[in-house]
TORSE-401896 format. One line per 8 residues: number of its first residue (from 1); for each residue x, z, y of C-alpha. Coordinates in Angstrom, 3 decimals. Layout:
residues N
NUM	X/Z/Y | ... $
***
This chain:
residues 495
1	-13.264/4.691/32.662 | -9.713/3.751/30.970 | -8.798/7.683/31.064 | -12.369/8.291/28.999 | -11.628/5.065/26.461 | -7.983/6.632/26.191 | -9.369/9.806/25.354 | -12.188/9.032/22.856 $
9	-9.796/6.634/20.846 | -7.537/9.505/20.792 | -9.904/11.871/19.074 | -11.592/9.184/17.102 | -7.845/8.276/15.920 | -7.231/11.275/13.813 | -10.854/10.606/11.841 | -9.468/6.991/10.819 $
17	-6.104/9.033/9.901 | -8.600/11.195/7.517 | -10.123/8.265/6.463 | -7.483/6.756/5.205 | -6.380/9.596/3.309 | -9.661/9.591/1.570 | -9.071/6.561/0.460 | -5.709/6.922/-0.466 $
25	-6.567/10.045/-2.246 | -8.834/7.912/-4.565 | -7.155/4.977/-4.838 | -3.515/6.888/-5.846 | -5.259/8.993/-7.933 | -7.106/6.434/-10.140 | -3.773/4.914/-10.455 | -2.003/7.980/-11.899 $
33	-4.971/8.862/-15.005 | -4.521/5.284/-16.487 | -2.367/6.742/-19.367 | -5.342/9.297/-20.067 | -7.563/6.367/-20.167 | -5.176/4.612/-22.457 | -5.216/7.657/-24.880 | -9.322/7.640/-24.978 $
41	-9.318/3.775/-25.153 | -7.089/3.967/-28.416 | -9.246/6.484/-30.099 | -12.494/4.722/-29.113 | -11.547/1.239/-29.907 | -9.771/-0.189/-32.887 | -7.365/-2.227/-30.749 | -3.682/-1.999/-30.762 $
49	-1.985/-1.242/-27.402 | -1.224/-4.373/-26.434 | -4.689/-5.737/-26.955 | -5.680/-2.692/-24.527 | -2.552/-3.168/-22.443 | -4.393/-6.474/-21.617 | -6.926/-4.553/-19.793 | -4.872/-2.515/-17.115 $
57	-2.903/-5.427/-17.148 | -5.981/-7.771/-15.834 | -7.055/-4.470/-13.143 | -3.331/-5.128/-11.844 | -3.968/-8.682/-11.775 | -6.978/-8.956/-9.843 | -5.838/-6.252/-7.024 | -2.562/-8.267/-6.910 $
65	-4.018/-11.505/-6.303 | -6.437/-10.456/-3.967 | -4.823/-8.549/-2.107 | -3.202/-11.134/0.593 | -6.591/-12.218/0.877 | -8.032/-8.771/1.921 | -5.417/-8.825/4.721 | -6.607/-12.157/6.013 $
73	-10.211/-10.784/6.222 | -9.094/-7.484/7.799 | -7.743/-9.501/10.360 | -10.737/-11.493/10.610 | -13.759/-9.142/9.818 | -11.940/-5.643/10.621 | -11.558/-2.840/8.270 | -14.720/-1.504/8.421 $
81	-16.754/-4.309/6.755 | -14.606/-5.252/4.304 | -14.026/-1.268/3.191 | -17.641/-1.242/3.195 | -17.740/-3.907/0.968 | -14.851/-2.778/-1.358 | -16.719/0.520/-1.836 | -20.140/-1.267/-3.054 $
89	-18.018/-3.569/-5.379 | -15.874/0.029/-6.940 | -18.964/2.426/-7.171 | -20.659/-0.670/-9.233 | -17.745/-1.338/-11.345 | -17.245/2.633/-12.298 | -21.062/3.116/-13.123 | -21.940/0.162/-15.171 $
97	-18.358/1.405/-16.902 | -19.898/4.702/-17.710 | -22.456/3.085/-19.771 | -20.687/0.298/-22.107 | -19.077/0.524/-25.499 | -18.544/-2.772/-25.346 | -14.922/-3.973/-25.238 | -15.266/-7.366/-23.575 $
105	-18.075/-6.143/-21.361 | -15.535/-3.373/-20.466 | -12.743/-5.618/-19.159 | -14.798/-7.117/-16.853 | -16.640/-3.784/-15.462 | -13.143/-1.888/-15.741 | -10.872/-4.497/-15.182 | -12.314/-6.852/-12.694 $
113	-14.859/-5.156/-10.828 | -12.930/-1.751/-10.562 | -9.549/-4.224/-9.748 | -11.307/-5.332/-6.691 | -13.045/-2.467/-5.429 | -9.566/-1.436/-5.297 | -7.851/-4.252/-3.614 | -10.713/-4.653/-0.970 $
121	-10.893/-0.960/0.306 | -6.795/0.015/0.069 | -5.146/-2.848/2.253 | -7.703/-2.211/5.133 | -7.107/1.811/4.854 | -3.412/0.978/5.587 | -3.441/-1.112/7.934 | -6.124/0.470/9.933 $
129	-3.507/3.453/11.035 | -1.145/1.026/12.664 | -4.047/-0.163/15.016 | -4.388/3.426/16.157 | -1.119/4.898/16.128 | 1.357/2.674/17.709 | 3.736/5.822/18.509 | 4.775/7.695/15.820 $
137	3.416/5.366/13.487 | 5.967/6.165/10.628 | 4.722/10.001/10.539 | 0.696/8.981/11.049 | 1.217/6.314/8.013 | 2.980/9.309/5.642 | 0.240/11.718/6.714 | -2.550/9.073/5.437 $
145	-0.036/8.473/2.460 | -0.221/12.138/1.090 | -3.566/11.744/0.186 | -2.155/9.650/-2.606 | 0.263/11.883/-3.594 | -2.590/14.446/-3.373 | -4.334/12.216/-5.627 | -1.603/12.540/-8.039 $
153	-1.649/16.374/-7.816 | -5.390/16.589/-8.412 | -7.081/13.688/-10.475 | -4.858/14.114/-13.805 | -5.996/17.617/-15.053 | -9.219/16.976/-13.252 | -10.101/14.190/-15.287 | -8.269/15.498/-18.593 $
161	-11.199/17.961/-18.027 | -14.220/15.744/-17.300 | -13.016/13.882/-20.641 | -12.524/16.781/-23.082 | -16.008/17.729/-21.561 | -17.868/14.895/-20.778 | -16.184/12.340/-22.354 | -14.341/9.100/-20.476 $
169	-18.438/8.087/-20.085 | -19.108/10.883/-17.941 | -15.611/10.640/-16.060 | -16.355/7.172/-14.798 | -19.976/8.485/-13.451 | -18.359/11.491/-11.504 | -15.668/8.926/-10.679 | -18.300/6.428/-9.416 $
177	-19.769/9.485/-7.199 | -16.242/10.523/-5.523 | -15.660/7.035/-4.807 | -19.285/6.540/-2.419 | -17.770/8.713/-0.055 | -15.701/6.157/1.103 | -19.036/4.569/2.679 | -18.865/7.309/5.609 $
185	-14.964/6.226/5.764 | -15.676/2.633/6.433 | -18.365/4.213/9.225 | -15.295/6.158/10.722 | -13.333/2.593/10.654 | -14.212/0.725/14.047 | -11.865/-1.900/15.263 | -9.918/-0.060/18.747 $
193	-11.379/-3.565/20.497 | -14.723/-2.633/19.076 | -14.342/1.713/20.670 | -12.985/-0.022/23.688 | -16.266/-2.068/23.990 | -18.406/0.882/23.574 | -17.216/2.737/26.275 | -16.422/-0.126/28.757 $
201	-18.083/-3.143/27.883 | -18.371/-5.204/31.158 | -14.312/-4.635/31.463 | -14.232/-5.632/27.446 | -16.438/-8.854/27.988 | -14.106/-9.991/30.609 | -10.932/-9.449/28.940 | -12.196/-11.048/25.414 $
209	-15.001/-13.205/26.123 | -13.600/-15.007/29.509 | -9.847/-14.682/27.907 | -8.775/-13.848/31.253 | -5.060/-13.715/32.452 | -4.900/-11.878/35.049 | -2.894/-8.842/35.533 | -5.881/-5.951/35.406 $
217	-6.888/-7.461/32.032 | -3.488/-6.392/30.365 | -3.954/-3.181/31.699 | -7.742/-2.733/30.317 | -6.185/-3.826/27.027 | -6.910/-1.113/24.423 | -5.773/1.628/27.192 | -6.027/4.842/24.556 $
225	-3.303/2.980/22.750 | -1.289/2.377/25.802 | -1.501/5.853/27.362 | -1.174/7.876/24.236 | 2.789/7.264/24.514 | 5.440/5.660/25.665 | 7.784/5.636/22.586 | 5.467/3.314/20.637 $
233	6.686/-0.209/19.672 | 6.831/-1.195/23.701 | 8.126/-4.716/23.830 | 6.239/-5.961/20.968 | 2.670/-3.740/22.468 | 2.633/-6.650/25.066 | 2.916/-9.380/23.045 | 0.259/-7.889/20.058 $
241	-1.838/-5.924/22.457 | -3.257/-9.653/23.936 | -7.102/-10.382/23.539 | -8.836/-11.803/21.042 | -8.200/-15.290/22.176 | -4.613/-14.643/21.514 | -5.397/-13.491/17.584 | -7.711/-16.140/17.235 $
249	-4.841/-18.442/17.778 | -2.221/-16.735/15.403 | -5.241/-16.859/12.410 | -8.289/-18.701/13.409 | -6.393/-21.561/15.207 | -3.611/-21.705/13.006 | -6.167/-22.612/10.048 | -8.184/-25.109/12.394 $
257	-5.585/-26.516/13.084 | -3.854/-27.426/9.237 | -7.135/-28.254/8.766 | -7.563/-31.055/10.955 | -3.950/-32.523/9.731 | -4.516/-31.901/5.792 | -8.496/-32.755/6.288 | -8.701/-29.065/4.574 $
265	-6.213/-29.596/2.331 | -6.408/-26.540/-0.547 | -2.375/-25.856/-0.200 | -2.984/-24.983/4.069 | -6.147/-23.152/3.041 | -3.940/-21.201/0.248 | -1.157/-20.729/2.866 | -3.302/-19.623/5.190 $
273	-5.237/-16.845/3.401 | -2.427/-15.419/0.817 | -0.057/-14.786/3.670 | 2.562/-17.400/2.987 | 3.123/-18.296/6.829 | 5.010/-14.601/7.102 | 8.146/-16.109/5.312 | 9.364/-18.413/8.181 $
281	8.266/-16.880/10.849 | 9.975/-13.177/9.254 | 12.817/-14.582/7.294 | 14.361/-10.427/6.388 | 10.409/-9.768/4.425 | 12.098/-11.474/1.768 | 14.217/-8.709/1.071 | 11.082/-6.613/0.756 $
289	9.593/-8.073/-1.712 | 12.410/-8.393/-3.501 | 12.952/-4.799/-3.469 | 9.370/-4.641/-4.791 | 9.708/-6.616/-7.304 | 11.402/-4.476/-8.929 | 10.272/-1.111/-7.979 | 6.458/-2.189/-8.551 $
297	7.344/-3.376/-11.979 | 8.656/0.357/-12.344 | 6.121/2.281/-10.201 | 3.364/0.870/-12.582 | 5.353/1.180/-15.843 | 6.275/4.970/-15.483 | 2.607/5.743/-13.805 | 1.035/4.556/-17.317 $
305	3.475/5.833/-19.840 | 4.763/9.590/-18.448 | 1.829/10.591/-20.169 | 1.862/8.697/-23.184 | 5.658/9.366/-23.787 | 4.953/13.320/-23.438 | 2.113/12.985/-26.048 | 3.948/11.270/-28.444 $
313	6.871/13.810/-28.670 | 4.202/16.750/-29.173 | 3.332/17.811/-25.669 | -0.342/19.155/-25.309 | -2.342/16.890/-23.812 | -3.088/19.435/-20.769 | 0.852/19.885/-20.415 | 1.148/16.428/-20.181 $
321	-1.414/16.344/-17.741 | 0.548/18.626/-15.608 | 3.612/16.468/-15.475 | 1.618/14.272/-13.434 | 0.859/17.243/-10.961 | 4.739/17.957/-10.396 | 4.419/14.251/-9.955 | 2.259/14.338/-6.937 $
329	3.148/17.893/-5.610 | 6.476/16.478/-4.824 | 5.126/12.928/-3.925 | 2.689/14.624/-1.675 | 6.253/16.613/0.247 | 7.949/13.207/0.299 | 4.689/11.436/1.830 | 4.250/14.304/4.442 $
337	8.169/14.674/6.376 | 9.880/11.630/5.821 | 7.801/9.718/8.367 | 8.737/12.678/10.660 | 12.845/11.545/10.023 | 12.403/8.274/10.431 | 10.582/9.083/14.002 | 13.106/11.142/15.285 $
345	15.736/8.537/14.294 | 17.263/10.708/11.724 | 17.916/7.931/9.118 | 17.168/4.233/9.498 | 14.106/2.913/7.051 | 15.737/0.686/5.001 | 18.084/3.452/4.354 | 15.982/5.992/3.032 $
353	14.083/2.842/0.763 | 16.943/2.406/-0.862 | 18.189/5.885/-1.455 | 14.884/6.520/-2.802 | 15.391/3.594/-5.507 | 18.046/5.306/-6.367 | 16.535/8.696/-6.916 | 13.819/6.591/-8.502 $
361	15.967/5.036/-11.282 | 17.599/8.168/-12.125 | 14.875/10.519/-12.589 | 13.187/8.028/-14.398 | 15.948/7.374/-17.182 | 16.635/11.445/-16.993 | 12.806/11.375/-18.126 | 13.369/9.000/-20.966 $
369	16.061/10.709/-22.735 | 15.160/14.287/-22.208 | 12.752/16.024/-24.763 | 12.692/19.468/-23.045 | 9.951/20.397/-21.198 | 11.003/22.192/-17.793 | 13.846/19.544/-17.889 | 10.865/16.903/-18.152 $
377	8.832/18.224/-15.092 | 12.061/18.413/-13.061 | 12.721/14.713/-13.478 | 8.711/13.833/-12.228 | 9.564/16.096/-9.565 | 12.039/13.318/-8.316 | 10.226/10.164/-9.532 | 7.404/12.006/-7.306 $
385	9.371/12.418/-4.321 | 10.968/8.897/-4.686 | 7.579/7.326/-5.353 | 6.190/8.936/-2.384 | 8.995/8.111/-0.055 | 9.335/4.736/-1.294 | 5.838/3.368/-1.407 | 5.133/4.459/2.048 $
393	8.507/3.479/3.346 | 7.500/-0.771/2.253 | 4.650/-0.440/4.954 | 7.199/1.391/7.539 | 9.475/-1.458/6.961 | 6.926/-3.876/7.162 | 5.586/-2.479/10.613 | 8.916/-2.337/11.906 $
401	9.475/-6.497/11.019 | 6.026/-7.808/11.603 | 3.746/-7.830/14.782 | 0.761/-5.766/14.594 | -1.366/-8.917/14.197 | 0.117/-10.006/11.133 | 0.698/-6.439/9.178 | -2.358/-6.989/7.420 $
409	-1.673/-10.182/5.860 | 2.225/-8.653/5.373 | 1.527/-5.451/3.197 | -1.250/-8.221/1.441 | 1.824/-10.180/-0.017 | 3.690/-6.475/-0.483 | 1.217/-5.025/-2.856 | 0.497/-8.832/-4.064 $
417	3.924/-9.013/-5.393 | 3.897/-4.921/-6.977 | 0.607/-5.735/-8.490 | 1.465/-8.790/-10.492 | 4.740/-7.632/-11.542 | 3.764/-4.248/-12.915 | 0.556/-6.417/-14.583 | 3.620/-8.287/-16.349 $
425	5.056/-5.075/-17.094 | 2.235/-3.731/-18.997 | 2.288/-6.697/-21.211 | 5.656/-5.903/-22.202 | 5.386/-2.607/-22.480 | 2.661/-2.765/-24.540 | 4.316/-5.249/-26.628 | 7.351/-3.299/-26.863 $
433	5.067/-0.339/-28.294 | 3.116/-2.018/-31.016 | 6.578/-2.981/-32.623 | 9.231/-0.682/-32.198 | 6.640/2.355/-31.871 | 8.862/3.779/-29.442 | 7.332/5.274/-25.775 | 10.624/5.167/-24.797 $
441	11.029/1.426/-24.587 | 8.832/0.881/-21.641 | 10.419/3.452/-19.473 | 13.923/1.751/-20.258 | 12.510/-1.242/-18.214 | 11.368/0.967/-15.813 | 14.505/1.724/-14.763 | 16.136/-1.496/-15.379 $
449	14.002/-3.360/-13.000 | 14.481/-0.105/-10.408 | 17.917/-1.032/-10.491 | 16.954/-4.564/-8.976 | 15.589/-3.000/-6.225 | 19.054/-0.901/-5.858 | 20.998/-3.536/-5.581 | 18.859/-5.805/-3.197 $
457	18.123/-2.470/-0.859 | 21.776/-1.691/-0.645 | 23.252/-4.989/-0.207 | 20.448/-5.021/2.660 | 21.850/-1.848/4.329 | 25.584/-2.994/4.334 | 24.840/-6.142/5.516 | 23.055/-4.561/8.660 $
465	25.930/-2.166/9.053 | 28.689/-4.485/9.363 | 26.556/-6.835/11.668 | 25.778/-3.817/13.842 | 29.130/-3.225/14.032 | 30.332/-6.498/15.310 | 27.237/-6.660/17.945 | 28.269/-3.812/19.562 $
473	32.709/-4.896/19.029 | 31.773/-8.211/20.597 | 30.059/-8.144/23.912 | 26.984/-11.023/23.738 | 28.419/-13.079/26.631 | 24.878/-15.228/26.419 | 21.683/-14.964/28.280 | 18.828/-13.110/27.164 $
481	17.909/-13.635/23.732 | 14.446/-15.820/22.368 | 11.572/-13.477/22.228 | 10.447/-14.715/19.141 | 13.696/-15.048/17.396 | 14.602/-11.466/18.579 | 11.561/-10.067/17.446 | 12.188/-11.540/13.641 $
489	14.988/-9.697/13.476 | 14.108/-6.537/15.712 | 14.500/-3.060/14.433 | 15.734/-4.198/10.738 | 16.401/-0.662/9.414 | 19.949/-0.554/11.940 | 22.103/2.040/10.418 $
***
């Protein structure tokens, strides 16, 4: 019976891995139009950019602050309800877009509603490939990420298109019917504990219900995981791989328990559901979201104003368009063989980050001061393949600090921290445009606030060198070290 559960999560694990492309696909490329949008929204309303600035601003917002939250409830509820939910919530907010002219009616169906379709079905997709590929999880996670990068290749000319014939109206309706798909996703998106219980439930009802301890039940434990390979995260596999009594106590118990002492106190309740309880107990994510920080404040700058900054110098509005497909043609290569490098131990994670950062920050400001075309679509070629390294990389890096139980809540406060910094950066930017008139202005910050991300990633990378060096010029003269204090510092990108 384990050799038939092994084999159907097997097969069923490459339909989550297509899932999650879908939904990457959707989700990057909805990102990537937001300048086209920008265009229609100043010819439509009589609003300067800031004003409208406001209203991408508010989308970034919402996903941002929500997005630790999703985690929690994926860890809770599973992916598939809550992509299930996220997908009613989008397809709602796109059509009831489609038909209002109304500018304050707008923010709300564009803003908010779209905001948290998009926070509620993105976290889960991610997350969702760890649970079924524990080996080669690095590879699996850039496979799902080039359907972003896809995205990016795709959605701009295809909705420059569906506006110049349908109008942004129209877009938002074919929009709204691309994004139900994503209902047979979340149907694709069963829990392994929940495939497990399908084929073998009598061995599943012991293990979970009774919380047994006994030796057999470790090896019943999600077996398609276990026998898929043996180069997947191994020492950790034993400690996340424990049943549901065991996850319970890392998220359920942890918030009964604060409860009792604060008498449901609305800090624990915020601690508890935005993620904060990953800081002490994995002291090196800090340099994570510092690094994003500033490369989400530059991801989201450049990904709105490529296009506008190519309009304004006299680019067609179709060329323009195309700068966004070099964009995701090369994002889409990036997204597809780094995971395979990082695998086959070819460069260390943290490594490749930051040399993207600084591929990033380069190709941006070559962007910004070039007015030549070809030389323009060179320089998205390498904010492409940065962006598509990089973004990918965050959840790599995440995977290889966290336990499986809390990645969830983990790449919650990651995309947390990129969404509310680049909503800050669209203030400014739009600021920036309404009084010096120059496009140029908001891609200067761009790479400005790259270079934070530099400097933090590189500082990161020495610092692990030289202490790698003295672990292995010193011989540890100690016992064994703590599990748990081992395992907050395991794998950290070693050079």
């Amino acid at each position: 019976m384990a050799d038939s559960d092994a084999q159907d999560i097997r097969r069923r694990r490459w339909l989550v891995l297509a899932s999650s492309f879908y939904v990457q696909f959707n989700c990057g490329g909805l990102s990537c139009v937001n300048g086209l949008f920008m265009v229609e929204f100043l010819k439509t309303f009589d609003e300067s950019a800031a004003t409208l600035s406001w209203m991408f601003t508010i989308l970034y917002f919402i996903t941002a602050i929500l997005t630790p939250v999703i985690g929690y409830l994926t860890s809770v509820y599973g992916a598939q309800k809550v992509v299930t939910a996220g997908a009613i919530i989008i397809v709602l907010g796109m059509v009831t877009t489609a038909f209002t002219d109304n500018l304050p009616l707008l923010f709300f169906t564009f803003s908010v509603l779209i905001g948290t379709g998009i926070a509620v079905i993105y976290i889960p997709a991610l997350s969702i490939v760890a649970e079924y590929f524990t080996d080669r999880y690095a590879f699996a996670n850039g496979i799902a990420g080039v359907g972003a990068g896809v995205g990016f290749m795709i959605f701009p000319p295809l909705v420059e298109t569906l506006i110049q014939v349908y109008g942004w109206h129209g877009t938002f309706l074919i929009l709204a019917g691309l994004f139900a798909n994503i209902f047979v996703c979340a149907m694709i998106m069963k829990p392994v504990a929940k495939t497990t219980k399908a084929n073998n439930k009598e061995s599943f009802q012991m293990e979970f219900n009774t919380g047994s301890q006994e030796g057999p039940v470790s090896d019943t434990t999600q077996p398609g995981l276990r026998d898929s390979s043996s180069d997947g995260y191994t020492p950790v596999q034993d400690d996340e791989q424990t049943p549901e009594s065991a996850v319970d106590g890392e998220h359920g118990g942890r918030c009964s328990t604060s409860n009792k002492k604060t008498g449901r106190n609305i800090f624990s309740v915020i601690y508890d559901l935005w993620g904060f309880y990953i800081f002490p107990r994995y002291p090196c994510m800090v340099v994570l979201i510092v690094c994003m920080m500033g490369f989400g404040f530059a991801v989201i700058m450049y990904m709105t104003w490529i296009v506008v900054r190519a309009v304004d110098i006299g680019i067609p509005r179709m060329n323009a368009a195309a700068l966004m497909t070099a964009f995701g043609v090369s994002s889409v290569t990036g997204r597809l063989f780094h995971g395979l490098f990082v695998d086959l131990k070819v460069v260390s994670p943290m490594a490749l980050l930051a040399s993207m950062f600084v591929l990033n920050a380069t190709s941006v400001l070559t962007y910004t001061l070039v007015t030549n075309y070809v030389i323009m679509v060179i320089a998205c070629i390498g904010i492409g393949l940065s962006h598509g390294v990089g973004l990918p990389m965050f959840t790599v890096c995440t995977r290889e600090i966290v336990q499986l139980r809390d990645l969830p809540n983990a790449i919650g406060l990651i995309f947390f921290v990129q969404g509310a910094f680049g909503g800050m950066a669209l203030i400014f930017a739009g600021k920036l445009y309404d009084i010096m008139g120059d496009s140029r202005m908001p891609l200067f910050l761009a790479v400005m606030f790259c270079a934070i991300a530099v400097v933090t990633s590189t500082v990161a990378v020495c610092v692990n060198c030289y202490r790698s060096r003295n672990k292995l010029e010193v011989p540890e003269k100690e016992g064994p070290k703590n599990v748990s204090t081992d395992h907050s510092e395991r794998k950290w990108a070693a050079c």
